[in-house]
N, C-alpha and C positions, 0 to 999 in steps of 0.2 A: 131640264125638261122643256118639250114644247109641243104644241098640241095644234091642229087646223080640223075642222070642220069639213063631211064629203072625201074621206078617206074612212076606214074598217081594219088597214092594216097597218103596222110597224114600218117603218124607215130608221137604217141603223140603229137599231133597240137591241141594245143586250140580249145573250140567248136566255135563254130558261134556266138552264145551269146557274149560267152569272148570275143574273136576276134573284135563284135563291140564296146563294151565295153571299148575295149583298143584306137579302132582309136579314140573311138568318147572321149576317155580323154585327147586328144589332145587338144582340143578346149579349154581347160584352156589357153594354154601359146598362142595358136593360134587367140582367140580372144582380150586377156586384151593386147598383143602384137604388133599384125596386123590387128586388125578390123575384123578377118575372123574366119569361122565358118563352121560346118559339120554337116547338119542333120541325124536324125536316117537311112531315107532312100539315101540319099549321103554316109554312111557308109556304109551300105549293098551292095550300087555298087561298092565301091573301094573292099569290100570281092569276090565279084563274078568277079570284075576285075583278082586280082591275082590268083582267083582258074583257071580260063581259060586260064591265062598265063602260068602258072606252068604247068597244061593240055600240052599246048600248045608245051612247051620244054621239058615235060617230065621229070620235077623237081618233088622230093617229098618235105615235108616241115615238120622238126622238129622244134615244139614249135610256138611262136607268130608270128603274121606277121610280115612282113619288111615294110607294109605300115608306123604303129605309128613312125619310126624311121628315115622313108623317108620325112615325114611331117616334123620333128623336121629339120632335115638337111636342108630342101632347104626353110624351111620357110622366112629364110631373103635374099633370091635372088631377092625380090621385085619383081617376076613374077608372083606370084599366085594367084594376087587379083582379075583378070577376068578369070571365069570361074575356082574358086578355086578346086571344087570337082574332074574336068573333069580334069582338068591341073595334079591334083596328081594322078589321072588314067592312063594319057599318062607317068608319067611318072613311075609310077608302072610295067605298060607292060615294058615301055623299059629295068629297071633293069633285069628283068626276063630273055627276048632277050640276055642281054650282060650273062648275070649266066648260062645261057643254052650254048651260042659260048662259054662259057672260060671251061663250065665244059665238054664238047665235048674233047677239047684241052688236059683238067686233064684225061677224061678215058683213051684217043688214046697216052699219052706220059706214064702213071702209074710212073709218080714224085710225092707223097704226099707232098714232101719239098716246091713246088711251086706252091703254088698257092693264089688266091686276096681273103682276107675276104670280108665277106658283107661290111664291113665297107671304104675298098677300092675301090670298086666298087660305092658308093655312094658319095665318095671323089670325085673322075676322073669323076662322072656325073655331080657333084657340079660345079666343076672348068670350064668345059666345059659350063655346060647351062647359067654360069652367064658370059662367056665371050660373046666379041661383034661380035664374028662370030654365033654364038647361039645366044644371048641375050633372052632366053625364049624359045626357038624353041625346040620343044621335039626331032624332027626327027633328027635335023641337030648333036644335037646332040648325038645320038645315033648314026649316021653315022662316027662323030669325033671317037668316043670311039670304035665303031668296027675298023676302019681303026688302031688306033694309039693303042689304050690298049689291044685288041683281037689280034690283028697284033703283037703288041711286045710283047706278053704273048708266039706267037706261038715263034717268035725268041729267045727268053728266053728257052723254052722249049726244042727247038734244039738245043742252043748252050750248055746248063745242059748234053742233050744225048750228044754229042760229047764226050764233056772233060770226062764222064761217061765211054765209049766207050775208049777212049786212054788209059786212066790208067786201064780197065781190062786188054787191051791187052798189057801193059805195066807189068805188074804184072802178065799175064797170063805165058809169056814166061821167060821159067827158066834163060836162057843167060841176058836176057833186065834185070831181076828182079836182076841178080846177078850187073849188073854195072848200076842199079838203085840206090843199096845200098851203091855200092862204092861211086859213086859221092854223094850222101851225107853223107855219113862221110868227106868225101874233105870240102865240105861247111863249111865254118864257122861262127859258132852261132851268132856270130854280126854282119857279113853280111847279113846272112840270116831276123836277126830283123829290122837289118836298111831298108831293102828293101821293109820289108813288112810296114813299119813306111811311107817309102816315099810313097809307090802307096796309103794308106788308109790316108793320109794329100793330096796328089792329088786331089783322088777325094772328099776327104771333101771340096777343095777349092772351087773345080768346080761345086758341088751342093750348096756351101754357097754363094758362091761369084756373080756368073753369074745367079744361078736361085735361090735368097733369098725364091723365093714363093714356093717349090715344098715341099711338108710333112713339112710344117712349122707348127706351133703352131697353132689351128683351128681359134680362134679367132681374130689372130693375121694378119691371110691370106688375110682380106679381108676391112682391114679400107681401109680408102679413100687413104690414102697419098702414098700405096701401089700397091690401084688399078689404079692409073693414070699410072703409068711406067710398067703394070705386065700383066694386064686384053687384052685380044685384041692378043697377043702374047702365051697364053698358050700351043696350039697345036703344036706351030714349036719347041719352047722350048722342049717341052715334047719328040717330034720326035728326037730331035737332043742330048737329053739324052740318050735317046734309043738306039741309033744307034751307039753312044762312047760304052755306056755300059750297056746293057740287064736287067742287074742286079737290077738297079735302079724303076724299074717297081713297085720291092717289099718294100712297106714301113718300115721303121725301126719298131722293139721290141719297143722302147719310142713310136712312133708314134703311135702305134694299144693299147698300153697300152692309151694314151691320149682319144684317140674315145671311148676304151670301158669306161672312166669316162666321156665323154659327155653323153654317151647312158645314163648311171646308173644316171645321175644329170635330165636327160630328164626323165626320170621313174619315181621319187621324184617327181616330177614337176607333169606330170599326174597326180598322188596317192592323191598328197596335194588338187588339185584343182578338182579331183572327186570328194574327200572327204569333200571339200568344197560347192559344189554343180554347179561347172564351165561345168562340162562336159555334153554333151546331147542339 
């Protein structure tokens, strides 16, 4: 999926047909699973859900919806078993809300280098709605995630413009650029590697050591023995990464690589169990 700001309508987006097609091939893994289930016309309102939203932010929408993939993710939050359909429509809008404030952020800074995949965005909702300041609460958490992920997406964004900023006019001016080059040739290459060695072992300590849970393995994030010491603590953790360092906002290359094999294993999984006759 891909989304730009100052469009209302689809480009190459699945028809309607498809589109139900796809939610309602969820219901394979969602009922043999979770006991839970999406009728023909429960699907047609999570479609009219996200068209209104999208509407609503002024997103256009390449390709399937982000519903089939938002079901697969928060299916084992253990929230969604009252009021299944309705629950994945509150939470549908919200995605949309958060895609709209971060892609606001992306027109007004024009940094392609920065910004959250779908797949980000659905993490950070994840983590949030299953913690015990949320426990399920759509709103609350979508308040979390504008305050802390919208919030430190814009500080990210300014502090990328700054340092952008310094180094033009560091290279702008002929004098600066002449005793730019001097001091590094002064530098020496072992120095200069050891340095970079110590601050990227820094911060590996301080994201492995003190927050084990942040972009960790997907699976892995959420057993029990993890969420007794982790859960309940998300937000300030998250805050207080943030605020060391900006940068951390953005998940690792291994990390977005890992989701997009959850997605493609979640695909398989539909295909088998429409093809089975699960879905509908």
């Amino acid at each position: 999926m891909d989304f730009s700001l100052d469009f209302t309508r689809s480009f190459g987006a699945l028809k309607p047909a498809e589109q139900q097609k796809q939610i309602l091939a969820t219901n394979s893994t969602a009922w043999n699973s979770y006991g839970l289930r999406l009728t023909a016309s429960e699907a047609e309102m999570l479609m009219q859900t996200a068209d209104r939203a999208m509407n609503a932010q002024e997103l256009v929408q390449f390709g399937g919806s982000i519903t089939p993939r938002l079901i697969h993710w928060f299916l084992p939050s253990g929230y969604l078993g009252t009021r299944y359909a309705a629950r994945i429509a509150a939470l549908t809008d919200a995605f949309y809300q958060l895609k709209g404030s971060l892609q606001a952020l992306y027109d007004e800074a024009d940094d392609p280098g920065c910004v959250l995949s779908d797949n980000a965005i659905l993490d950070y909702m994840y983590r949030f709605y299953v913690s015990p300041t949320c426990a399920g609460d759509t709103d609350e958490m979508l308040t979390q995630c504008e305050r802390i992920v919208v919030g430190g997406m814009r500080r990210l964004l300014e502090y990328r413009a700054a340092k952008r900023k310094e180094e033009q006019e560091l290279v702008g001016d002929p004098e600066m650029r002449m005793l730019y080059a001097d001091k590094l040739q002064q530098e020496e290459q072992p120095d200069a590697v050891e340095t970079e060695y110590e601050e990227a072992l820094y911060d590996y300590a301080y994201r492995e050591e003190m927050h084990p849970d942040m972009f960790g393995n997907y699976s892995g994030d959420y057993d029990e023995e993890i969420a007794v010491h982790t859960r309940g603590t998300f937000a300030e953790e998250l805050g207080e990464v943030l605020r060391r360092n900006p940068e951390m906002l953005l998940p690792s290359a291994a990390q977005e690589a890992e989701w997009d094999r959850m997605a493609e294993a979640w695909e398989a999984a539909d295909t088998d169990g429409e093809e089975n006759g699960y879905a509908g």
